[in-house]
C-alpha positions as CSV (number, residue, x, y, z in Angstrom):
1,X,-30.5,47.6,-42.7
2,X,-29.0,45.4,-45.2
3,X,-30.3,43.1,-47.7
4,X,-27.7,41.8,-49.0
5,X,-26.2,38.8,-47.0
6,X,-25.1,36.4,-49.4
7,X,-26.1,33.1,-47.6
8,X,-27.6,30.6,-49.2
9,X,-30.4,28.7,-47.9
10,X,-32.6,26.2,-49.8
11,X,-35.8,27.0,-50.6
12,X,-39.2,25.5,-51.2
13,X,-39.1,23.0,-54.0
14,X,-35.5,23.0,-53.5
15,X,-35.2,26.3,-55.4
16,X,-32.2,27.8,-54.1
17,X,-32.9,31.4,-52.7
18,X,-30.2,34.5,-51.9
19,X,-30.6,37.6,-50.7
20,X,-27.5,38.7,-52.6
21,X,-28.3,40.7,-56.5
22,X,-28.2,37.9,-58.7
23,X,-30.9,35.7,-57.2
24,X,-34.7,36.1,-55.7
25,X,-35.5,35.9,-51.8
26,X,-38.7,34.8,-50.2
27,X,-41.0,37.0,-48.6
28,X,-40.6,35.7,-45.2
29,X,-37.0,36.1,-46.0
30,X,-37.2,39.3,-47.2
31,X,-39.2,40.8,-44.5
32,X,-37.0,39.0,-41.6
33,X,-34.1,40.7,-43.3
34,X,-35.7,44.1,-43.8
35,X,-37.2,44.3,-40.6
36,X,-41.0,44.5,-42.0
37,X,-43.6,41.6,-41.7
38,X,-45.2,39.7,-44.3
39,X,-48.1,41.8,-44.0
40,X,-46.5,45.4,-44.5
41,X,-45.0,43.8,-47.9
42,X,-48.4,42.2,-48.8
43,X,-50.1,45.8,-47.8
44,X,-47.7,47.7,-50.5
45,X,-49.0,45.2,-52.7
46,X,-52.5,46.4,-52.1
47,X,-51.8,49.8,-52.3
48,X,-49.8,49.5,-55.5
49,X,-46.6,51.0,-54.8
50,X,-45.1,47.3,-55.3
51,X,-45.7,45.2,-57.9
52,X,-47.3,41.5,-56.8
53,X,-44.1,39.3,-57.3
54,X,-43.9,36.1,-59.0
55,X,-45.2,33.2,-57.2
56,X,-43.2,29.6,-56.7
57,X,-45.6,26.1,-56.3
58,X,-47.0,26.7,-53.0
59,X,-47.7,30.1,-53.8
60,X,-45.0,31.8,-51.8
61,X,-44.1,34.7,-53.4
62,X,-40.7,35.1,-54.6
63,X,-38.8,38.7,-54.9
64,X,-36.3,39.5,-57.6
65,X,-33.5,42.0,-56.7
66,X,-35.0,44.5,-58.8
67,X,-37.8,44.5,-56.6
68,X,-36.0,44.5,-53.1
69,X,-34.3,47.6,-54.6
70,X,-37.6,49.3,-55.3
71,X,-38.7,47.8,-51.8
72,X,-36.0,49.6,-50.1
73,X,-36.4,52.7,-52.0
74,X,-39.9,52.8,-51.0
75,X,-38.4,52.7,-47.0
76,X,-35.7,55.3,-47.9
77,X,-39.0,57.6,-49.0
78,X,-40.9,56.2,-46.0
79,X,-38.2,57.1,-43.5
80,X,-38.3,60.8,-45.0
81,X,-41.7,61.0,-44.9
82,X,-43.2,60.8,-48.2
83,X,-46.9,59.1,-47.5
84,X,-48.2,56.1,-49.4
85,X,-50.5,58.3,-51.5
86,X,-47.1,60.5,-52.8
87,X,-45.1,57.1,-53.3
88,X,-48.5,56.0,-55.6
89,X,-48.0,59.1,-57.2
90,X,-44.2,58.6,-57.8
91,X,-44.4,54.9,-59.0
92,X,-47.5,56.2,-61.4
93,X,-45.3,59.2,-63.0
94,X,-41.9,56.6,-63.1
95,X,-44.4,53.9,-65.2
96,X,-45.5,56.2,-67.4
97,X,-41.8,57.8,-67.6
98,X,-39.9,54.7,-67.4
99,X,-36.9,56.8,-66.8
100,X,-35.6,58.0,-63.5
101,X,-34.5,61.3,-64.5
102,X,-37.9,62.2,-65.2
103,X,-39.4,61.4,-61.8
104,X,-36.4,63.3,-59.5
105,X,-38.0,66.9,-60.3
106,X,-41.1,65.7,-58.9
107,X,-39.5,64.0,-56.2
108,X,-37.7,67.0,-55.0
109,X,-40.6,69.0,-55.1
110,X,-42.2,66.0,-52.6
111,X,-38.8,66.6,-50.2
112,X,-39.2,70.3,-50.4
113,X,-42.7,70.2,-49.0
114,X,-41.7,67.6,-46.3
115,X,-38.8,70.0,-45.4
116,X,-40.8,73.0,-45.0
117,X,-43.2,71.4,-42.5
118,X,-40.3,69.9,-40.3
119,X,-38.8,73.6,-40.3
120,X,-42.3,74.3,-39.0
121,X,-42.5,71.5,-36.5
122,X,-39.1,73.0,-35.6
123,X,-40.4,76.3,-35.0
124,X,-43.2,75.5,-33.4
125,X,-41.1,73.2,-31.2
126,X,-38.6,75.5,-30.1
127,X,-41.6,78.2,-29.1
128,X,-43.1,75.5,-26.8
129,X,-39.7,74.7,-25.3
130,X,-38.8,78.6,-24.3
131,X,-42.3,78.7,-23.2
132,X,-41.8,75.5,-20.6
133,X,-38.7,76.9,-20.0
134,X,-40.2,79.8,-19.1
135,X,-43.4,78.5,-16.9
136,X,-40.3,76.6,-15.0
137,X,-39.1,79.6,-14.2
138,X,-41.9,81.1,-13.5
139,X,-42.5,78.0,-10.8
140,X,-39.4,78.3,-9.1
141,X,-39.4,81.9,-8.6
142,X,-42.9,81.6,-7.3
143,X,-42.4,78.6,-5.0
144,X,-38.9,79.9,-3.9
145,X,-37.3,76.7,-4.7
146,X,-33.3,76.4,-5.2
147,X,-33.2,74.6,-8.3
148,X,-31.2,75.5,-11.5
């Protein structure tokens, strides 16, 4: 999933856009390239886990790279399961903070808590698996089928 393409396209106004560090991107741009629609980036907006980016004539709004790096950090926690309400939370503790280092120890504490349940999905997944496995079993012997 990169961002980072380097083409150069022009953009409305004839502002010249980029997707690589050095210059903003579009939303339509952004989300094409991300993956997400308009509408998912608009709904961060909402929720307040994104701050509402600066707008160009026409009101398109217009990212800056250090908002497509927060943007992808918020799918990095997304993709390990942190929920909206825990990425609020981080983004509150990091603007009162302003300093990264102060928001990891909460942020492992979030990981440790999604870890422990998926070691108890796990768990709970591998006793439903021995007991299909099991009722299979069970099925064949009963039926007297030949089946491995």
């Amino acid at each position: 999933m990169a961002i980072i393409s380097g083409a150069r396209t022009s953009g409305v106004d004839g502002v010249k856009k980029n997707t690589a560090t050095d210059e903003n991107i579009s939303i339509g741009d952004l989300a094409k390239e991300i993956g997400l629609t308009t509408r998912t980036l608009r709904y961060y907006e909402e929720m307040g886990i994104m701050t509402p980016p600066r707008r160009q004539e026409g009101r398109i709004r217009f990212y800056a790279p250090h908002e497509v790096r927060k943007l992808k950090f918020i799918l990095r926690l997304k993709e390990l399961g942190l929920t909206i309400k825990e990425m609020q939370e981080l983004d509150a503790a990091y603007s009162e903070a302003r300093e990264t280092d102060k928001i990891i120890p909460r942020l492992i504490k979030m990981l440790d808590f999604h870890i422990n349940n998926i070691d108890q999905k796990m768990q709970k997944l591998g006793s439903l698996r021995k007991e299909i496995v099991d009722y299979r079993q069970r099925l064949i012997e009963r039926f007297k089928l030949n089946m491995k």
